[in-house]
ZAMARGU-4260 file (C-alpha; in steps of 0.2 Angstrom, whole numbers, plus 5000, padded with zeros to 4 digits):
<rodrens>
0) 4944/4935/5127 | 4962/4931/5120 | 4975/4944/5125 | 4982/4960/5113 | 4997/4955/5100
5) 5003/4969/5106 | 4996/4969/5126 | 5007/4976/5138 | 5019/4985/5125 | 5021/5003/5129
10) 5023/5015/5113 | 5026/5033/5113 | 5021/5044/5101 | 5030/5061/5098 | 5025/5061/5080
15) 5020/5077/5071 | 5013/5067/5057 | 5000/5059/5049 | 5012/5043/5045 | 5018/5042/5061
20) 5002/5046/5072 | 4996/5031/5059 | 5009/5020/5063 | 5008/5022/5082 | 4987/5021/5081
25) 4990/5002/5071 | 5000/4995/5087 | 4984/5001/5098 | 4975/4994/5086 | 4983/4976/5094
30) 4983/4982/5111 | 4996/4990/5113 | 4995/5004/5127 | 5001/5020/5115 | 5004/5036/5124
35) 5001/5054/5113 | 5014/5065/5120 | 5006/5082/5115 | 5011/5101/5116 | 4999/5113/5124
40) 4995/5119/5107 | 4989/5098/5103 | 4995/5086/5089 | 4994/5095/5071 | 4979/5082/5064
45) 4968/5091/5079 | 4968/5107/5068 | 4967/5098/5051 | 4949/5100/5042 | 4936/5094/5040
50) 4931/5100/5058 | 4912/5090/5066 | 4910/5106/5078 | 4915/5123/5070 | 4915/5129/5088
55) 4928/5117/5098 | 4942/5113/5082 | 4953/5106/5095 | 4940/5090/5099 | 4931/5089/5082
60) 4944/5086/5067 | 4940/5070/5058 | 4959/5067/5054 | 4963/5069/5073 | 4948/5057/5075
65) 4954/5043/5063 | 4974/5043/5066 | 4973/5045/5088 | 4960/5033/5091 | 4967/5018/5104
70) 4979/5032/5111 | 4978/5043/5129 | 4984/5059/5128 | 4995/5070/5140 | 5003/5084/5139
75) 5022/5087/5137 | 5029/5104/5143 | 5049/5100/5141 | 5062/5091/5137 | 5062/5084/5155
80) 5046/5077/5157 | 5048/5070/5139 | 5063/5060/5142 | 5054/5054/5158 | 5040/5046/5147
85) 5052/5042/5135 | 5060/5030/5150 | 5044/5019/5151 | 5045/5017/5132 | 5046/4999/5122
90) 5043/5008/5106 | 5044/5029/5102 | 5038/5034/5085 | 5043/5053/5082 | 5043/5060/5064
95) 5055/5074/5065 | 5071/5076/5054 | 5082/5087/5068 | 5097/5078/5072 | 5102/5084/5089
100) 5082/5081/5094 | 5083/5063/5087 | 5100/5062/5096 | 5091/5068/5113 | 5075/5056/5111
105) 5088/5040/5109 | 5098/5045/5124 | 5082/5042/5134 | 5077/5026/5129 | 5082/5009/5136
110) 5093/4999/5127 | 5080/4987/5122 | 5068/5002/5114 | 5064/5003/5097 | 5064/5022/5089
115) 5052/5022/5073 | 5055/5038/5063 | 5044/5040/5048 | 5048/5057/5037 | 5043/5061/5020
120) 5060/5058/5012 | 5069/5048/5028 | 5083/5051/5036 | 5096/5044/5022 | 5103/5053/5006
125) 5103/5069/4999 | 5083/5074/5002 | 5083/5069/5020 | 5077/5085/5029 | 5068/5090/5014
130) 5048/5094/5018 | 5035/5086/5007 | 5015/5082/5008 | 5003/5071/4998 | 5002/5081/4984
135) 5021/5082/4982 | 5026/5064/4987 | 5014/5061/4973 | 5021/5067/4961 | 5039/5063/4964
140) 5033/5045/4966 | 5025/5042/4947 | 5007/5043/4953 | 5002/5061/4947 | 5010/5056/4929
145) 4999/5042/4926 | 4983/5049/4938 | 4970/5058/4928 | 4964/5063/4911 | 4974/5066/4896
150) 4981/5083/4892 | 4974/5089/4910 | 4985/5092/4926 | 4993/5078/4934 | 4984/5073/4947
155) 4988/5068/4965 | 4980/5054/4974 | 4967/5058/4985 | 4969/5064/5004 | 4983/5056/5014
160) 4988/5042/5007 | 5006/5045/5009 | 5004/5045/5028 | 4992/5029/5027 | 5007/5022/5018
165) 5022/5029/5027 | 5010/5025/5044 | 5009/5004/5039 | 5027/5004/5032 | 5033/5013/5048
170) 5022/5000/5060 | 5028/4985/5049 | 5047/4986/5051 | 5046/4993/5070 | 5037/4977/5073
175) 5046/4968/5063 | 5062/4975/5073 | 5054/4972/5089 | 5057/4953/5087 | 5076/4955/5091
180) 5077/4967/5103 | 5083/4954/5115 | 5099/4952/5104 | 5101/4973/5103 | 5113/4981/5117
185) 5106/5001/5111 | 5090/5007/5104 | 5085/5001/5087 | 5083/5015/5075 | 5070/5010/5063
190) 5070/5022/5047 | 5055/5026/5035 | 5054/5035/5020 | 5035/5041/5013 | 5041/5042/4997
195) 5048/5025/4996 | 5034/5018/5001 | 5025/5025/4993 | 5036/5024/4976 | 5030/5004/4980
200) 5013/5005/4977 | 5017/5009/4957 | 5031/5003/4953 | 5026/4988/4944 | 5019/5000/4927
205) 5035/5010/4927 | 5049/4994/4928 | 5038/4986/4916 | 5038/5001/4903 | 5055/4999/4901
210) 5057/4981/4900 | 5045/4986/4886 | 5057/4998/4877 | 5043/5011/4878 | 5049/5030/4885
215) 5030/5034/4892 | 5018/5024/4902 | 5002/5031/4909 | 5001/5016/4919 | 4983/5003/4915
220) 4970/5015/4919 | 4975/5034/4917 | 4981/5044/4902 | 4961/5043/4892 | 4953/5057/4886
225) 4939/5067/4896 | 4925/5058/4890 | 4927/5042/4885 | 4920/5028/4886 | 4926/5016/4902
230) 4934/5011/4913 | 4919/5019/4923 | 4904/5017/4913 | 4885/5027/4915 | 4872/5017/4920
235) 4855/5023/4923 | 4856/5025/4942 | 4877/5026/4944 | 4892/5020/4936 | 4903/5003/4936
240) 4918/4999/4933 | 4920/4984/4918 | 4935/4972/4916 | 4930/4968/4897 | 4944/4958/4891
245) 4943/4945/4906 | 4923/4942/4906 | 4921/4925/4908 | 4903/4918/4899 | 4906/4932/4885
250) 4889/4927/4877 | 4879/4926/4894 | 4888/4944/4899 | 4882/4951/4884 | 4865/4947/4883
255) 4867/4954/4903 | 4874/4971/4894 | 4859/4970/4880 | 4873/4968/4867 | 4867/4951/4861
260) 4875/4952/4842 | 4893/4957/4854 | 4891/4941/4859 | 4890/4930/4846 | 4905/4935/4839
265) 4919/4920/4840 | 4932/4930/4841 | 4928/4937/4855 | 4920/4922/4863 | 4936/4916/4870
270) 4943/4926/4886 | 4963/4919/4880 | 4969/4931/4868 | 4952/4945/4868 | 4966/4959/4873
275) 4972/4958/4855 | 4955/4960/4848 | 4946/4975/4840 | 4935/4979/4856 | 4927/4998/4849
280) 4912/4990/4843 | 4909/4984/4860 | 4914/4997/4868 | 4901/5009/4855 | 4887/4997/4860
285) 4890/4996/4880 | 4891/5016/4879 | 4871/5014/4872 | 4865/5000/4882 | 4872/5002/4900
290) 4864/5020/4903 | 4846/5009/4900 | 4850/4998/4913 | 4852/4998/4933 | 4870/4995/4943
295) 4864/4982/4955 | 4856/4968/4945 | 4869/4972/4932 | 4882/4969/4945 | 4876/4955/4951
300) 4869/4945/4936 | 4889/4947/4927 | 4898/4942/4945 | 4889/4928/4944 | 4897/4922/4928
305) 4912/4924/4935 | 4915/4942/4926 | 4926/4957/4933 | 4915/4968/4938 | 4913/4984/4953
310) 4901/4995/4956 | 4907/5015/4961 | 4900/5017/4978 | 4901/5031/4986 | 4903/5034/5005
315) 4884/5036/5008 | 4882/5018/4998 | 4896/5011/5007 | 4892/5011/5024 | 4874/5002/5019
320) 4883/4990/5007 | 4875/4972/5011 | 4892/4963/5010 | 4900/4973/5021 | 4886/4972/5037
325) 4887/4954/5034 | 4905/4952/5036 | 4902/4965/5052 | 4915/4976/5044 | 4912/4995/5053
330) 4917/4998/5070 | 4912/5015/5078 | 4920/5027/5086 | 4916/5043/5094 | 4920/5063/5089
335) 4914/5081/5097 | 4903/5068/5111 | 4894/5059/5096 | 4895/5042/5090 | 4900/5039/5071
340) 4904/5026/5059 | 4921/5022/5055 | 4931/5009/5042 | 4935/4995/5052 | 4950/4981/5051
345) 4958/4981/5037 | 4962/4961/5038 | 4951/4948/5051 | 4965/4938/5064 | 4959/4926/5075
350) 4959/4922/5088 | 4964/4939/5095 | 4958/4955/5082 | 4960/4972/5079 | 4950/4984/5090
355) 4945/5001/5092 | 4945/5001/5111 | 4945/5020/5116 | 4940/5035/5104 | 4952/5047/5100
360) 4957/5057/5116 | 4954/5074/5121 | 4971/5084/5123 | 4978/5082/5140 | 4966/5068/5146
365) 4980/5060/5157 | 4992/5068/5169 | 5010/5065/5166 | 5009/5053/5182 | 4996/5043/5177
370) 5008/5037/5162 | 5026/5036/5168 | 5024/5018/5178 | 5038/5007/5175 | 5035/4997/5161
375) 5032/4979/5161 | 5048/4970/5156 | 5047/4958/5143 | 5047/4940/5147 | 5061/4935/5133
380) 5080/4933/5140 | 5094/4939/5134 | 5102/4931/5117 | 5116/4934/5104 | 5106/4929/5090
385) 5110/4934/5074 | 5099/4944/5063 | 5110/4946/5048 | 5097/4944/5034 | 5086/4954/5044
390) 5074/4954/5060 | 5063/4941/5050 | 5078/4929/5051 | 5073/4912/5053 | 5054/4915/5048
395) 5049/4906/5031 | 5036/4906/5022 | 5027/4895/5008 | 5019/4908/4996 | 5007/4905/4982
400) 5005/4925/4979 | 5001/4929/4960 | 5000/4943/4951 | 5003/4958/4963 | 4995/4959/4981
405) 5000/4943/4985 | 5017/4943/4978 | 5020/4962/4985 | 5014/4957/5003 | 5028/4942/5003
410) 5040/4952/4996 | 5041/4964/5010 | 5042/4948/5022 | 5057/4943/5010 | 5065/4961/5011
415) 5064/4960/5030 | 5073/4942/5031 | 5060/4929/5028 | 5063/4915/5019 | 5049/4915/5007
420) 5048/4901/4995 | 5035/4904/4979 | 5024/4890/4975 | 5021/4892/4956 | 5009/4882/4947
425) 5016/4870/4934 | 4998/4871/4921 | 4993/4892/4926 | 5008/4902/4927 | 5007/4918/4934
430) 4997/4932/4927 | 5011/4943/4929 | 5024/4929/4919 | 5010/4929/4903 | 5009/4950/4902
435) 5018/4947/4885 | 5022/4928/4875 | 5037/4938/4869 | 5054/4946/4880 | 5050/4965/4881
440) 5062/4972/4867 | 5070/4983/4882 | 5078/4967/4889 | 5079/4957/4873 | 5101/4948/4873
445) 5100/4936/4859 | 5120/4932/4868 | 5109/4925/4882 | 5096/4912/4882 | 5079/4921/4888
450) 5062/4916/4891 | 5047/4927/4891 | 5040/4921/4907 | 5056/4926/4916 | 5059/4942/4906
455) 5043/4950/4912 | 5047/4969/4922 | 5030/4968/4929 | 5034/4950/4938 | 5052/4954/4939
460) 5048/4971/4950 | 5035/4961/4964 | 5045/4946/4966 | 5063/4951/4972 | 5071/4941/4986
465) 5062/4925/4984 | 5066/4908/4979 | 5053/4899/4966 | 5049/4881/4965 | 5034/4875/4954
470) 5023/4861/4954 | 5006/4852/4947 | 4994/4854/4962 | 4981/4845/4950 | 4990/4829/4952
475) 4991/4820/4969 | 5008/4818/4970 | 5010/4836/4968 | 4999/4836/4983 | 5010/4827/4993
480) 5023/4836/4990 | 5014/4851/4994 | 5013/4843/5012 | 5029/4837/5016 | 5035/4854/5013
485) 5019/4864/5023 | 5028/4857/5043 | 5045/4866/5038 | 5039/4885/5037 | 5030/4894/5048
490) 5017/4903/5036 | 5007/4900/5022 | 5000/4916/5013 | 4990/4914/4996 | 4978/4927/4986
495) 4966/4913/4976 | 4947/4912/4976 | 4943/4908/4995 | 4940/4890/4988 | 4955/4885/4979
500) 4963/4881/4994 | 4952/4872/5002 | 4951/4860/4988 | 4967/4854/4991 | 4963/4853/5008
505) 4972/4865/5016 | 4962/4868/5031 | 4967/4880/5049 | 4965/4863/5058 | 4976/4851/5045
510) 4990/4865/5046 | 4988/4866/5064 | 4993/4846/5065 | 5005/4848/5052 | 5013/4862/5060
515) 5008/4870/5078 | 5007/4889/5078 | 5007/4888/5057 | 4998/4907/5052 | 4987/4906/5036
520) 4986/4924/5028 | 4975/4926/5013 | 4971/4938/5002 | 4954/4940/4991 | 4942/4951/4982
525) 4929/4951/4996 | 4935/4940/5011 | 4932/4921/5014 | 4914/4924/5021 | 4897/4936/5015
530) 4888/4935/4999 | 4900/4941/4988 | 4913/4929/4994 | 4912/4919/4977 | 4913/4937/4965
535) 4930/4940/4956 | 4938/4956/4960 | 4956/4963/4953 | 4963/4980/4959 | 4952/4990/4945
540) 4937/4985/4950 | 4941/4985/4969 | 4943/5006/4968 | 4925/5009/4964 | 4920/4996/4976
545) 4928/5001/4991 | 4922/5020/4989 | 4940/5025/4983 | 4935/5031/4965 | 4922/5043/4972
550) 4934/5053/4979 | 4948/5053/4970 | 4950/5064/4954 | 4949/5082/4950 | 4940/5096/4959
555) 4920/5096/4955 | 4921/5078/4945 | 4911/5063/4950 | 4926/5052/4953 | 4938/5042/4944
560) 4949/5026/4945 | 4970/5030/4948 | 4982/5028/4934 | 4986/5010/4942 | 4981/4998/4955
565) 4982/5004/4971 | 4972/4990/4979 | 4985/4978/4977 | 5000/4986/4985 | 4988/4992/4999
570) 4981/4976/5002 | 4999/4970/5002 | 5005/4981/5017 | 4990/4979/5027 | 4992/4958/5024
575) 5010/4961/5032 | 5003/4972/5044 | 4993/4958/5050 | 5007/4947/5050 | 5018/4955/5060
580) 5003/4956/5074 | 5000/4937/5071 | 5019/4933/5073 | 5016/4942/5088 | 5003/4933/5096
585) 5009/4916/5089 | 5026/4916/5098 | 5016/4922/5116 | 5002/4908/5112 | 5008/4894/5103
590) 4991/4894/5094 | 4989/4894/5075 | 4982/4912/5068 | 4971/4914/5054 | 4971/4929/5043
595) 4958/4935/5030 | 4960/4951/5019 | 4946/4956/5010 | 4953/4970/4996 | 4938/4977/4996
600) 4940/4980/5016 | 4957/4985/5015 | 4953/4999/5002 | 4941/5005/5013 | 4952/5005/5029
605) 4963/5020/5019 | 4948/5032/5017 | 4941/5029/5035 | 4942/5047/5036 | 4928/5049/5025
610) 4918/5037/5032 | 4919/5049/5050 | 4916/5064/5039 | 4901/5056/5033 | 4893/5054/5048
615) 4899/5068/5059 | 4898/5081/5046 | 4882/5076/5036 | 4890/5077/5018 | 4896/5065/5006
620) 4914/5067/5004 | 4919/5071/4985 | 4935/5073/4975 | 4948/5086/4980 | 4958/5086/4965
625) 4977/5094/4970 | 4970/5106/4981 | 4968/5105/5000 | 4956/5111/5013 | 4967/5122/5022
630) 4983/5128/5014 | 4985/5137/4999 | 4996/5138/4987 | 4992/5117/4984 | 4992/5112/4966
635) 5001/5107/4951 | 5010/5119/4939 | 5013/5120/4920 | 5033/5123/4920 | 5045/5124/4905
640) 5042/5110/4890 | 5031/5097/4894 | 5034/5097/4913 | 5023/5101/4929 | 5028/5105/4946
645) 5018/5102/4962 | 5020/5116/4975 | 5012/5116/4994 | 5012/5129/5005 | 5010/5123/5024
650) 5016/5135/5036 | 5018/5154/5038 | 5037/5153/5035 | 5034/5141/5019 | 5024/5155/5013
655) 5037/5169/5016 | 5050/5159/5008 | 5039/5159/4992 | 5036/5174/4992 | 5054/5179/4992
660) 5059/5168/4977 | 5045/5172/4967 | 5048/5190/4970 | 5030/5196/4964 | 5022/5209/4971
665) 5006/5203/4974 | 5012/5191/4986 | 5018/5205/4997 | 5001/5209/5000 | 4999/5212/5020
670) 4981/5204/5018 | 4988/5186/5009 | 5002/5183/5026 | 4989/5173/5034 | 4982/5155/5029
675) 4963/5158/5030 | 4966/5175/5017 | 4977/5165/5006 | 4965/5149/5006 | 4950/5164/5000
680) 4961/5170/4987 | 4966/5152/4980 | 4963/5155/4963 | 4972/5172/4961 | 4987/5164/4969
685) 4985/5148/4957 | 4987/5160/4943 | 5002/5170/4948 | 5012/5155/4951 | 5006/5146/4935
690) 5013/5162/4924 | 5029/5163/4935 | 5032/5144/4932 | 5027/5142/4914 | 5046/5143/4907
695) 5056/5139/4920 | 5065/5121/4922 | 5054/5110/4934 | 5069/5102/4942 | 5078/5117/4944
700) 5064/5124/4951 | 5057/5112/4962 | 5074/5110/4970 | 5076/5127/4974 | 5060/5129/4982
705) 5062/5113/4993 | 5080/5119/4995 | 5071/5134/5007 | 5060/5122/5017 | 5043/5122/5003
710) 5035/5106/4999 | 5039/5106/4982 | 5043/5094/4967 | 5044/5091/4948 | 5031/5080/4943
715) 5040/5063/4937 | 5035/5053/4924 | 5032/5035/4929 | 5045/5025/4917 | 5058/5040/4922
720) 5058/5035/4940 | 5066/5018/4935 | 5075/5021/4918 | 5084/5035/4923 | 5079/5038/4939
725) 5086/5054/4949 | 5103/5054/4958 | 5093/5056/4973 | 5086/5040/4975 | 5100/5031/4969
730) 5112/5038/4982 | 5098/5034/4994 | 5100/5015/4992 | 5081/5013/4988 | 5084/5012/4968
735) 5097/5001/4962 | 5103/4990/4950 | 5098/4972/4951 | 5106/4960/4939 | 5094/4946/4932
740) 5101/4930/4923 | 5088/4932/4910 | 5083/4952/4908 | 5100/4958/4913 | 5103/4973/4924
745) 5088/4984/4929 | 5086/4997/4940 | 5075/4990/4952 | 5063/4999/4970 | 5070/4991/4985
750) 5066/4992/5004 | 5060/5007/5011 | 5066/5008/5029 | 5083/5005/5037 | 5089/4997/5052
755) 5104/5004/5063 | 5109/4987/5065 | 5098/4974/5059 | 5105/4968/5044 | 5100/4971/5024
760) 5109/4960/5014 | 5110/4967/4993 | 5090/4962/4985 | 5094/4947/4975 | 5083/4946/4957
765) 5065/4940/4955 | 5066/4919/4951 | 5065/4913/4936 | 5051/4899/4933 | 5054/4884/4946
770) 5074/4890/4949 | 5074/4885/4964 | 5063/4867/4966 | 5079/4856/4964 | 5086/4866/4979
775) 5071/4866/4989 | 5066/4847/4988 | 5083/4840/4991 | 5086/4852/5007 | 5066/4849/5013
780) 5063/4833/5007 | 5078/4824/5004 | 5075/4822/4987 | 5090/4817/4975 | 5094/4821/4958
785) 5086/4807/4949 | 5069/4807/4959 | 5070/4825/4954 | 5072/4819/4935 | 5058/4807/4937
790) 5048/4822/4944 | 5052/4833/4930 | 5050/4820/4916 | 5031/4816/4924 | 5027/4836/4921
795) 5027/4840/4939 | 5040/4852/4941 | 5056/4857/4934 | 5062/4875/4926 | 5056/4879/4909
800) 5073/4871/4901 | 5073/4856/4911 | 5054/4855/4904 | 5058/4859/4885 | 5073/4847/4887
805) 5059/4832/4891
</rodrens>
């Protein structure tokens, strides 16, 4: 067997958090050896519910079980013994906010450690040291604004998904950092908001709105009434999700749906320009027909034609799915002595993949001196290296991402220093450029020269940091430009069909030759292998798929799609995630590494909690809405105008603070000052808060109550965040101003960590069409200005004006 990415690295995890218990558990996931430093009382996700044995909490929590597997466990009883594991430590992940304890972790390590610290708001700008949860981060973020029905509460997204994506952004930029801590003469401090990250798994609908001049945006999928029609439609034995505007084969797909006379009409025969059209006939008849017909032969016969297409499974239908035991996707792992099922990697690396090797641990399972051995020091010497554009200096990358998981994934590589070079197609430009054939009125300056493929917020907001050249990859001598360029970077990353690449004849082998050590990361709907390899998929279709609709939505409901896209973004991190364990085992090996994402996989990997919870507690997991199994208050509330605020009440001394600003009564109530009473009395507690809340300012309030340690926040609209986005965010450094040649000045999401020293050089704009292939050739390919004409002139490249000029 191949060794660990991450053998023989020693992390420490003082976390207190979901994110950072998530992010400590993905380095174990590549071997590394990850110590759980626990107080007597245990890590806080041991007493989080759901619970497999009633009777023994501390060993049975499904959360404790998901986030702790690949650790050992010991006990910490002070600051002495602490600092004495904190001395073995390459990596220490702590998720605390307390200066002078953050000051005292640092002054243990060695000056080579790394110190990850993921919070909810970070450790920068006026929130930092501020408390906040999935239900708040939610809603500060846009997500609650464009999550659920119309005129019904906002709603959050589902369980933790803030500490899923705190957790990956945390154990991206540590590893990421780890690369230069050869050049670093004291501890690295890496920095990690849950709000940021999170903020970049939605952005896209909200920069896009007010490209678009509009002041509301429920994102694509949320804002519809309660009972309409799509984008989950009643079959007879389930529901599925339909991408109706991109079927492929519109006649076939119809007589598939039983709509025969839908089919036959020419103006919706072509998939080019069926957006525009008047779909509510459709959309009537597919409301009679589908609930006639069955989800699986349904699923199939339209994937076939090449037609958008996902089933709602839900957990139970997930871990039987055919595709998924092909592609050997579930590991197992083990709670309260039993063995259960579990999500397994999120992406496929070879030669040396993800593992669970150990379940997670009971408390204590090792003494203090089993786990303070010196640690192995690494092989690397000394250097002065610079690292100025970040620790990715010096990596590059040759990226054909389109539309958003792709184009996400390597713009975080971009963010943290690569080089990334996007390879745009000449004949299909990106899905993202052709949103609009027109510039968004918000950015339309008729005293600049604009094009609508460059003017596009949707592309504009993904792509940042990159450099662009285009070429026709249909024509051979595109081709062999293609691979002169392919030996000068170090990874290619792509998110096509499984065979476009190919085609072209990109295999692991020919990249190996034309470059040693080369990584080839992909990103797909199912993955490169199992028998739906050859389905389309896009982030809508992926939810239902990958069991996340069947949880999300509101209390007592069957499930819904978010307000946007979340497999995109998600499968985005967990590609780079990947990455940075590849890089990893690359620079130890030498040997090329092959990735594969399936989205469908990915998706899955987030609610891996549920898949335990199926197994150990017998039930099928269903939607939450805003409220949480354990605390209470945990909801949304109607505040003054049109505005909501999400409150969460975690602790005893949360609970005491509101009780004191609210000033009712009732709260006073010597049975409500514990958290099972409260949980009991939900409802009644619901209501008290919703009349003191309905006239008071959400912001005002919001503050005031975060102000005294409660999770709390106003809910923000999307297209607020980014048209006049808080002062907050802006003094933080993650929202700023990024000045486009073609769309202006736009306030823009940046990165979401910090480095103590690395450096973070300001985000330039997202490229315009091929800006950059005149650069790119003559630097790479020694290609000069009138070759480059002669390229442009045969239509194989060339920005749009050097095209138009032709």
């Amino acid at each position: 067997m191949h060794s660990r990415p991450f053998e023989g690295l020693r992390v420490v995890d003082l976390s207190t958090r979901f994110s950072g218990a998530f992010a400590a558990r993905m380095f174990g996931d590549f071997g590394a050896d990850v110590v759980l430093a626990e107080s007597p009382e245990g890590h806080p996700c041991r007493s989080e519910p759901p619970f497999a044995n009633a009777s023994d909490r501390t060993e049975s929590s499904v959360i404790h079980a998901f986030v702790n597997w690949n650790k050992r466990s010991v006990v910490v009883n002070n600051d002495r013994d602490r600092n004495e594991l904190i001395r073995t430590a390459d990596v220490v992940v702590t998720t605390s906010f307390d200066a002078e304890y953050l000051a005292d972790i640092e002054a243990a390590l060695t000056t080579d450690a790394l110190h990850l610290c993921v919070t909810a708001y970070g450790l920068h700008g006026a929130l930092q040291g501020r408390q906040g949860n999935n239900l708040t981060l939610s809603a500060h973020c846009g997500w609650a604004s464009i999550n659920g029905y119309r005129d019904e509460p906002p709603l959050a997204m589902p369980r933790n998904q803030n500490g899923i994506v705190g957790g990956v952004m945390g154990f991206i930029a540590a590893a990421a950092a780890l690369r230069c801590r050869k050049s670093q003469s004291a501890p690295e401090r890496v920095d990690v908001s849950e709000l940021e990250a999170y903020a970049l798994t939605v952005h896209p609908w909200g920069v896009a709105g007010v490209f678009q001049g509009r002041t509301a945006n429920r994102g694509p999928g949320g804002g519809r009434p309660r009972g309409s029609s799509g984008p989950l439609w009643n079959l007879a034995d389930g529901r599925m999700n339909l991408g109706l505007a991109d079927f492929h084969n519109w006649t076939e797909a119809m007589n598939v749906c039983g709509l025969p006379e839908q089919g036959n009409k020419p103006e919706l025969i072509p998939d080019i320009g069926r957006h525009s059209q008047d779909m509510r006939d459709v959309v009537e008849g597919l409301a009679e027909s589908l609930p006639k017909l069955q989800r699986w032969p349904v699923f199939h016969a339209l994937a076939e034609l090449r037609c958008v297409i996902g089933v709602v499974q839900d957990i139970s239908d997930l871990v039987e799915n055919e595709h998924l035991l092909a592609r050997e996707y579930f590991a197992q792992t083990e709670i309260a002595g039993r063995q259960v099922r579990v999500a397994g990697a999120p992406a496929k690396l070879q030669p040396s993949p993800w593992a669970i090797a150990t379940p997670a641990p009971k408390l204590g399972d090792h003494a203090l001196s089993d786990v303070t051995t010196n640690r192995t020091p690494d092989p690397e010497s000394k250097t002065d290296r610079s690292f100025a554009e970040g620790p990715l200096t010096g990596i590059r990358v040759l990226s054909f991402g389109q539309a958003w998981s792709g184009t996400f994934a390597t713009e975080l590589l971009a963010l943290l220093g690569a080089d990334v070079v996007q390879v745009a197609s000449v004949k299909h430009p990106d899905a993202f450029r052709r949103i609009s054939n027109a510039v968004p009125a918000g950015v339309r300056d008729e005293s600049r020269t604009q094009h609508p493929p460059n003017t596009q917020g949707h592309y504009n907001s993904v792509n940042l940091h990159k450099r662009e050249i285009d070429l026709d990859l249909t024509h051979p001598k595109g081709q062999e430009i293609l691979w002169q360029l392919i030996p000068q970077f170090d990874m290619l990353i792509d998110n096509f069909r499984p065979t476009v690449l190919p085609r072209w004849g990109v295999t692991l082998e020919r990249l190996h030759a034309a470059k040693p050590g080369m990584i080839w990361a992909s990103i797909s709907g199912y993955g490169e292998s199992g028998p739906y390899s050859h389905y389309p998929a896009n982030g809508a279709t992926t939810e239902p798929m990958a069991g996340l609709s069947s949880i999300h939505g509101y209390e007592g409901d069957p499930g819904m799609n978010t307000g946007g896209l979340y497999p995109d973004p998600i499968s985005g991190y967990f590609l780079v995630a990947t990455i940075m364990a590849a890089l990893r085992q690359r620079d130890l090996s030498g040997e090329t590494q092959r990735i594969d994402l399936s989205m469908m996989e990915a998706v899955s990997a987030v609610i891996g909690d549920a898949v335990i919870e199926y197994d150990a507690c017998g039930e099928v997991p269903s939607p939450g809405g805003n409220r949480h199994l354990k605390h209470a208050p945990h909801n949304m509330y109607k505040a003054a105008e049109l505005d909501w605020v999400s409150i969460a009440v975690e602790t005893e001394e949360m609970w005491r603070s509101l009780v004191q600003i609210v000033g009712d009564s009732r709260f006073e109530d010597p049975a409500l000052q514990n958290e099972a009473a409260r949980k009991a009395r939900e409802t009644e507690i619901d209501q008290i808060l919703s009349d003191w809340l309905c006239d008071k300012d959400a912001d005002t309030i919001a503050t005031r109550l975060r102000d005294h340690g409660i999770c709390a926040s106003r809910v923000v609209p999307l297209i607020e965040l980014y048209s006049k986005p808080d002062q907050t965010l802006r003094d933080a450094g993650f929202i700023e101003k990024v000045h486009h040649p073609e769309s202006g000045s736009n306030w823009m999401p940046g990165r979401p960590f910090r480095f103590s020293t690395l450096g973070t050089p300001p985000i330039r704009p997202a490229p315009c069409v091929g800006q950059h292939s005149q650069e790119v050739f003559e630097a790479e390919l020694g290609i000069d200005a009138a070759t480059y004409r002669g390229l442009v002139n045969e239509d194989l490249t060339g920005t749009l004006d050097e095209r138009l000029a032709n």
